[in-house]
N, C-alpha and C positions, 0 to 999 in steps of 0.2 A: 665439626668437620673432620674425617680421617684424614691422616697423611695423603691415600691413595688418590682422594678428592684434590686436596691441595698441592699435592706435585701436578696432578692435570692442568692444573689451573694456571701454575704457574710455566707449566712449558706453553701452555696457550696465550697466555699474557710475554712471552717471551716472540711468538709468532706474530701479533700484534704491532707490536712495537717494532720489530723487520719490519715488514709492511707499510705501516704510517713512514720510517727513513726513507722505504725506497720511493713511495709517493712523495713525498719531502722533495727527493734528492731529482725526480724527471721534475717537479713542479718549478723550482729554482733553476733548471735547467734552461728549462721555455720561457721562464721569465724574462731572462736576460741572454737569450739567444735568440739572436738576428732581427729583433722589435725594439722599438722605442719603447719603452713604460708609460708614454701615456698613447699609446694604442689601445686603445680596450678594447678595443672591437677582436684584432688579430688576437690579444691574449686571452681573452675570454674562449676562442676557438681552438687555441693550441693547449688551453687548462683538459677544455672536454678531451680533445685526442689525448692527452695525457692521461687522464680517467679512463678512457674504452683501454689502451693500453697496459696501465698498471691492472685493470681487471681481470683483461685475460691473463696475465701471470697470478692474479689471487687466484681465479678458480681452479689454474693447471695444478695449481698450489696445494689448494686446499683437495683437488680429487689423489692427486696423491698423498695428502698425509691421510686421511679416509682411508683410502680404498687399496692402493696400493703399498705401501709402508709398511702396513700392518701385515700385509705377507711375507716380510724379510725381518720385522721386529719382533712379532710377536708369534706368527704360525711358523716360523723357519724355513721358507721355501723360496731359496734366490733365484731358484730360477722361472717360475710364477712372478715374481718381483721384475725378474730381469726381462721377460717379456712385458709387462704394463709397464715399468717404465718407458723400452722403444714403442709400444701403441700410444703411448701420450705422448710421446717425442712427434711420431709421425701423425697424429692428430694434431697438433701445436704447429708444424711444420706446412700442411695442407693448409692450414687457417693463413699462417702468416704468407704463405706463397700466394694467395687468392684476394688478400686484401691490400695489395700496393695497391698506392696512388695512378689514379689514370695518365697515361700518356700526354703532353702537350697536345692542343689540337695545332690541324696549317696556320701559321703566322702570314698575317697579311703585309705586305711591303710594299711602301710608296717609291716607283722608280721616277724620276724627274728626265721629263724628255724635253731636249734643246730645241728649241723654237728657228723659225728663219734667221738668217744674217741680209742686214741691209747695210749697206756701205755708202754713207754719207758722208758726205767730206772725206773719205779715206779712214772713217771710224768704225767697226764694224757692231753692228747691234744686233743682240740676241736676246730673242724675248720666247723666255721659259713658257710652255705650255703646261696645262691642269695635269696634275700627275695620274699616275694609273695605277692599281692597286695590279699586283702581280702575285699571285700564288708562289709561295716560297718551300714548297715541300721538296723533303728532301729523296732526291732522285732512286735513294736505296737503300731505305732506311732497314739497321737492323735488328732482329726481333730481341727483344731485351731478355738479359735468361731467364732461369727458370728458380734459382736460387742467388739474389743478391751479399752484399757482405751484411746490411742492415738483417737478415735472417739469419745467418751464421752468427754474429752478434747475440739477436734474440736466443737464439739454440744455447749459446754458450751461458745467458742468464740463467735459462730454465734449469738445466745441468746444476748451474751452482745452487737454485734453490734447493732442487732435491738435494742435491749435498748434503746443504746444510740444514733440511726437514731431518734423516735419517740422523745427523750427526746429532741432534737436538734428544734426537727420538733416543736412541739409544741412552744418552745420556741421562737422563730420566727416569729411563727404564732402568741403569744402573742405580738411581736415587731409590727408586721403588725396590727395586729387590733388594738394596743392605738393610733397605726401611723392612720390609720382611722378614729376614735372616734375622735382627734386631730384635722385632717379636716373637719370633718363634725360641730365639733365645732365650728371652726374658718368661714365656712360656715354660719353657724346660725347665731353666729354673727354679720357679713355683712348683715344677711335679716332682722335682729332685726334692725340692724343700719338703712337698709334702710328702712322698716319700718317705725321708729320713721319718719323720715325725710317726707316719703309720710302723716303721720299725720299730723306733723307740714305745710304742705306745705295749705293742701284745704282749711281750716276754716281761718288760720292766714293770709294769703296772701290775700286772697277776702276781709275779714273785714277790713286790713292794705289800701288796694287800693283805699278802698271805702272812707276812713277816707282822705286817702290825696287827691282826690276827691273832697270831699268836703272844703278841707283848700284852695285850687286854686283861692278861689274868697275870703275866708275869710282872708286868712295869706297865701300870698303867699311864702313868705320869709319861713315859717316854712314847708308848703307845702314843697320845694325845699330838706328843711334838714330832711326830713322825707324820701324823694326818697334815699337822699344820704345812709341816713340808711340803708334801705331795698336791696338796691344796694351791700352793706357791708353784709349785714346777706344773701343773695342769694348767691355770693361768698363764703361764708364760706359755706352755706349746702351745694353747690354743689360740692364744691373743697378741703375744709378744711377738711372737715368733712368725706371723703374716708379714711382718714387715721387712722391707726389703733390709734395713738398716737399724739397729739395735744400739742402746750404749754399752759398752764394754763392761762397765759394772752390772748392767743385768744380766749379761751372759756369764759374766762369773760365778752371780751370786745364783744362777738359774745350775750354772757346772755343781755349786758348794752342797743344793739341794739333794742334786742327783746322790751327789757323794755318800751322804749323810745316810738317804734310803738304801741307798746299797751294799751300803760297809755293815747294815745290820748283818746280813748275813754270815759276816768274816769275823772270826777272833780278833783280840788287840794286836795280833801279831801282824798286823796290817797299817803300817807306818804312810801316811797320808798328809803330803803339804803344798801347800801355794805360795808361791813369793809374788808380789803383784811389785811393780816401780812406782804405781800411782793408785788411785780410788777408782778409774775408767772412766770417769760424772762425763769427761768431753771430749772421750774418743769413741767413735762410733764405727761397727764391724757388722759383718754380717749373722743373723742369728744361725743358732745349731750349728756353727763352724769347728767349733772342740768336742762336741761332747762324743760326733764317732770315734774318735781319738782315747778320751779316758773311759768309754764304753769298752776301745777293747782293751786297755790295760786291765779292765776287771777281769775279761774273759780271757784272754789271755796270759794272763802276768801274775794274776794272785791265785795264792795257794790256801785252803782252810787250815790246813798244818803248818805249814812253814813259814818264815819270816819273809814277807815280802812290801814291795816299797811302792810308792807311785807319788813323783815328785814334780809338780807345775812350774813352771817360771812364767813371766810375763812383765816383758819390758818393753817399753815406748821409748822410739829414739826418732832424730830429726837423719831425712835421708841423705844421700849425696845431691836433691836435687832442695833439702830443705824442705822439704814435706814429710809429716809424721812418718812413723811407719809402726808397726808391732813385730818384734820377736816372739814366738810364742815355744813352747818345748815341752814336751812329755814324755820322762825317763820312768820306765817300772821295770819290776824285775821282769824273769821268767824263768819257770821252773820247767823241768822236765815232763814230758808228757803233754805239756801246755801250749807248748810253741812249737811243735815240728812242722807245722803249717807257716806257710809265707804269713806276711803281715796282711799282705790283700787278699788274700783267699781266706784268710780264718779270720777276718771283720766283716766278709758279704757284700753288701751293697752300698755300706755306710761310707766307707773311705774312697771308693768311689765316682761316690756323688761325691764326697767333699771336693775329690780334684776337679770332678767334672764344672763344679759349683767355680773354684777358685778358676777355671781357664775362662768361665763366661764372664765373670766379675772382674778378673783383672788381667787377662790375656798372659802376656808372656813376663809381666811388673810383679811376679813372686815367688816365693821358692817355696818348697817342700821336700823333704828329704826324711826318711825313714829306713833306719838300723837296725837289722833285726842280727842281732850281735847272739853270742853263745848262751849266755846268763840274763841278758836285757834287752827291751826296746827302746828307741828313742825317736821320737818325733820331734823334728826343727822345721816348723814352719814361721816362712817372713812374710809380712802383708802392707800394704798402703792402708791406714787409718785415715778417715776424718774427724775435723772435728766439729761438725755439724752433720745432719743428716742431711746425705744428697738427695734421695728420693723425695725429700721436703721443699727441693729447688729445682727438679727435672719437668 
């Protein structure tokens, strides 16, 4: 079942249940108004009008959440809305004005007429005669309106259902579109991810091939441990790297690879180190999150003639809120010629998917900060670690 299935579901199981209350709430009404309880007769007749009543408000009910709703929710058009809603008012309005109860009919009234007086003894006797039914209508009776308060009343229900149909409806529809926004995130994502990886694949892998290439006849023993490497960092982009959440020792040791291939090409004069606080075995980060990063110290930062550095740190600490975190940092020189370009213009696409990456993953909970100083770069990025993989409990 998608989301989109299951929010329907549950705004409609939410309309249900109104529904069943307000039948609930006239049923209890007629129960115990103006009847004895053990009248069954009268209550079984007051349940029905209660049922023909709660009906006509599910159907008003249900043609407006159908038919008209959906012109103010979902097409945008209030004032289409605004006219079906008064056509079902004045549809609702002609039903309930047409269906009062009939009028009383003439009440018949016994008048008792006094009989003779006979005066016996000085007593006087009156003897009542049969009485006579006399017509009691009333001499000018007047016509009853045309809209009672019990209709005003009903008006003022209908009103509140629609209310609370739209107020439902929207709400919902806000459920459904973050659910959206959500995916299409978690979309982007994945293309950012895959992305980076199509970057890293054309330049690094041709240059890497070419380098153990040529060690085959130079050093073949290193030649060999250069394959094993790239064997190791292929596995990872292709397999590791799918997943939303990685452990930090594999991305270091996936970073250490890269290293390894790449520094073939640079003299010793290329000074390379990691300081780690821990092993990473049970902190867990997103994958390809550094490597744009020492991708561009290389291109950037390192010179084939001159002394140049690129120095890692990575420390885990507990935050102000007691949940992990990572400091992460990446200092390399840079030489002349090398960096007269910003940091984000002369890395591409990479360091912008990283941020792009870092705002979908953890909003506004990180920092990033990048120096692009006279002689150096330095990258200080802070992140929230876990120590389990969440995509393993989503």
């Amino acid at each position: 079942m998608n989301s989109k299935t299951r929010i329907n579901r549950t705004e409609y199981l939410v309309y249900g249940l109104l529904m069943l209350l307000i039948l609930l709430g006239f049923t209890t009404s007629t129960l115990f108004h103006g009847h004895d309880i053990d009248e069954t007769h009268f209550l079984f007749n007051d349940f029905l009008r209660t049922l023909k009543v709660v009906g006509v408000y599910i159907i008003a009910f249900a043609i407006h959440d159908a038919f008209i709703a959906p012109l103010l929710v979902n097409k945008h058009k209030p004032w289409l809305y605004i006219l079906g809603v008064v056509a079902l008012g004045v549809v609702f309005m002609l039903y309930q004005c047409n269906t009062h109860p009939a009028e009383p009919k003439n009440i018949k009234v016994e008048k008792f007429q006094k009989g003779s007086s006979d005066i016996k003894n000085g007593t006087p006797n009156e003897t009542p005669l049969p009485p006579q039914e006399i017509d009691a209508k009333d001499p000018g009776p007047m016509a009853p309106p045309p809209m009672r308060r019990h209709d005003i009343l009903a008006m003022i229900m209908l009103l509140s259902g629609i209310g609370t149909n739209i107020g439902v409806k929207f709400y919902f529809r806000s459920l459904d579109a973050r659910k959206q926004i959500e995916d299409m995130e978690r979309v982007n994502l994945k293309q950012n991810l895959a992305q980076l990886r199509c970057q890293l694949h054309p330049h690094f892998f041709m240059n890497t091939l070419n380098n153990i290439h040529a060690l085959v006849d130079i050093d073949p023993k290193k030649a060999q441990e250069c394959i094993i490497d790239l064997s190791k960092l292929m596995r990872y982009v292709l397999y590791e790297s799918n997943h939303e959440y990685v452990q930090a020792s594999k991305e270091c040791e996936f970073m250490k690879n890269y290293v390894r291939l790449t520094r073939i090409r640079y003299s010793d004069k290329l000074k390379f180190s990691v300081n780690n606080s821990d092993d990473g075995t049970q902190v867990w980060i997103p994958p390809l999150i550094f490597i744009s990063f020492v991708e561009n110290a290389f291109k950037h930062g390192v010179s084939h003639n001159k002394k140049s550095f690129i120095d890692i740190v990575e420390k885990i600490y507990d935050g102000d809120d007691g949940k992990p975190r990572m400091f992460w940092t990446c200092h390399n020189s840079k030489h002349s010629g090398n960096g007269k370009k910003k940091v984000d213009e002369a890395s591409g696409i990479g360091l912008t998917n990283v941020r792009q990456r870092l705002d979908l993953m953890f909003g506004t909970n990180y920092t990033l900060n990048i120096t692009d100083g006279e002689n150096d770069f330095l990258v200080e990025m802070d992140i929230p670690v876990f120590t389990s993989d969440p995509s393993a409990n989503a």
